[in-house]
N, C-alpha and C positions, 0 to 999 in steps of 0.2 A: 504493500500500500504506500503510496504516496503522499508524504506531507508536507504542507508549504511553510513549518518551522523548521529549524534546525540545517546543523550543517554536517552530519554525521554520516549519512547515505551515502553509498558508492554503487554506481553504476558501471557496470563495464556495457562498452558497446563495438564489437569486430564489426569492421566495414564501416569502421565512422567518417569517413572522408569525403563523400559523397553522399547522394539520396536521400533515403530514408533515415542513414544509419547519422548523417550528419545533422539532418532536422531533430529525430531525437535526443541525441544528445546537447545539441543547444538549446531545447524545452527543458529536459531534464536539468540541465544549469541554471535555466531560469526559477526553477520550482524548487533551490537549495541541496540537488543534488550535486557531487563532482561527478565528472563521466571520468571512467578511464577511458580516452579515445583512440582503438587500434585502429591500423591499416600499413600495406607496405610502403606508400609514396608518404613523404613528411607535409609536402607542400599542402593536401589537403586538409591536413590534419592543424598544420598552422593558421590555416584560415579560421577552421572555426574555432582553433585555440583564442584568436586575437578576436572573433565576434562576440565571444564565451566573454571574455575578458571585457570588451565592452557594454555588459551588463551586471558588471560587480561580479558574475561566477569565474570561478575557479575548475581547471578541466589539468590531467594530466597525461598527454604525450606518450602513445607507446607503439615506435616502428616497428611492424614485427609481420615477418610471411608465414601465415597462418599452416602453410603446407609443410614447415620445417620443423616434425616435433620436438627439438632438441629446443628452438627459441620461445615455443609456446609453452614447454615446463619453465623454462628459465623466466618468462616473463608470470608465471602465476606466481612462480614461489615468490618473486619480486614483491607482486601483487600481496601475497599474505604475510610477508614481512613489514610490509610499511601499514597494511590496514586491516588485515587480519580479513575477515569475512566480509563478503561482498551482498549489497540488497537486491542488484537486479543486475543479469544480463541480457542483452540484446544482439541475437546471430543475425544483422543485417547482410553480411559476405557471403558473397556468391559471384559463379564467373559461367557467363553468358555467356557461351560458342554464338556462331552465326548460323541461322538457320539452312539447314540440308537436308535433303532426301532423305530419309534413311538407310536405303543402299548403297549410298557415298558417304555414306561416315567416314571421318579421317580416324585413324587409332589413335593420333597424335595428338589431337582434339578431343578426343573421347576421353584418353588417361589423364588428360589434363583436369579436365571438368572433376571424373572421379576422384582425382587427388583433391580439386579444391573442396566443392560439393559433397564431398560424401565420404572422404578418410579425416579431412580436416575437420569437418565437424565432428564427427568418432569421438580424435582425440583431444578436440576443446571440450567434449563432453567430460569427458575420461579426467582433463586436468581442471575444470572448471567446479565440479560437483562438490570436491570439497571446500570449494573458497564459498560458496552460497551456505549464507543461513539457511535453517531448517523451515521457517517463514520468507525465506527467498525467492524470487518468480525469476524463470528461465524463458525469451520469448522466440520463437520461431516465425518463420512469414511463408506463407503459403502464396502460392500462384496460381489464379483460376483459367490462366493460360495453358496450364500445362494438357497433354495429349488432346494436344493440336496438331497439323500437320505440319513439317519441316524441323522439328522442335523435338526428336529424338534423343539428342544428345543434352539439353538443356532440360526436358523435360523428367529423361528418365533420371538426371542426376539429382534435379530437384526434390522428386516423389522419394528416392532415398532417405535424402535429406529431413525429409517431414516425416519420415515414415521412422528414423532413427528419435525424434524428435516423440514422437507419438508412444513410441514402445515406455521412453522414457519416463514418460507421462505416467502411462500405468505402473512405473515401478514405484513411482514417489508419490505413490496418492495418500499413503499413510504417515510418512515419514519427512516427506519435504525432500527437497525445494518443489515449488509447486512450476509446474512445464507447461506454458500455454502457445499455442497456434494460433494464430490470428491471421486473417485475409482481408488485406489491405486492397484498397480499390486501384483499379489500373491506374497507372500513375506516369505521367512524362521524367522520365528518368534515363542515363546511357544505354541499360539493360532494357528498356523501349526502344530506344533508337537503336540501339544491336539487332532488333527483330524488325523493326521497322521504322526505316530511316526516315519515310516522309511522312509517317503522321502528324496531323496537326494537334499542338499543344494544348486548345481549347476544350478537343474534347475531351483531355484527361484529367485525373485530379493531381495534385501534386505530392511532394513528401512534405513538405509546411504541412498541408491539411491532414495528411493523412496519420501521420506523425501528431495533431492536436487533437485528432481523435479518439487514439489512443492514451497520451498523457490524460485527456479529459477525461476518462474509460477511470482510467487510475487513477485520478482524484478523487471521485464521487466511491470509492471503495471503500 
């Protein structure tokens, strides 16, 4: 649950550099949480360090490629050394192929996806589960795009994904952290224009919105 005193709440959010993963965690700064803000490239993660910043929050900086599990133990234990247990994470990351046939699958394309998509999140489960409170919320994001056509290699990596997410779910229904799924609305995002490069912006919603939807979701809790 979400409160708008204090300053004690730690967020972690992979993929915070873009989209979704960036709108939340600058909600979540404004609402007195820090983000810990992951992603491989620094530069996005700078921007919304200094936007963070420009609203009195506080956010903490952690470059790291989610597929290399040697730096994502090294970045949790980090993580539990400096704050001990975490209130919420957020698996914004994912890596979009471009769509194809599915009899032209590339392999090279495919193990990619699988490593980001579906081994990397394995083991940020694997390293993430002890840093959450027992009252802790894990959140996943679901695509209402997925089996579609062209979208074999994006799609089946996804369904993994959620489907790792889901098992999850039921194992911690007694014991915590509590694991939710949520299906955010189509949204003009890169991973949009990876799948389709001309759509126009109007028709879709954004991560701003869809990102207030959710923190508002968790306020009213």
């Amino acid at each position: 649950m979400l409160t708008r005193a204090g300053h004690n709440k730690i967020a972690l959010v992979t993929g915070a550099s873009r989209g979704l993963g960036f709108s939340l965690s600058y909600l979540l700064a404004k609402h007195n949480y820090t983000p810990i803000i992951v992603a491989r490239t620094v530069g996005g993660l700078e921007e919304l360090d200094d936007k963070i910043r420009n609203v009195g929050g506080k956010s903490f900086l952690c470059v790291l490629d989610i597929t290399k599990p040697n730096e994502v133990q090294i970045a949790c234990k980090n993580i539990y050394d400096k704050w001990g247990l975490i209130d919420l994470w957020f698996h914004t990351a994912i890596l979009a192929s471009p769509l194809t046939l599915t009899h032209q699958i590339d392999l090279k394309t495919l193990e990619g996806s699988i490593a980001t998509n579906i081994t990397a999140t394995s083991h940020l489960i694997t390293c993430v589960h002890p840093l959450l409170k027992k009252t802790g919320q894990a959140f996943f994001f679901d695509d209402p795009r997925l089996s579609t056509k062209f979208m074999g290699v994006y799609g089946s990596t996804k369904r993994a994904q959620i489907e790792l997410a889901k098992t999850w779910n039921k194992e911690t229904t007694t014991l915590g952290p509590k694991v939710c799924i949520h299906t955010p609305a189509k949204m003009y995002t890169k991973t949009t224009l990876t799948f389709h490069p001309g759509i126009r912006k109007e028709t879709l919603s954004t991560p701003d919105v869809e990102a207030q939807i959710l923190v508002d979701k968790l306020l009213t809790k």
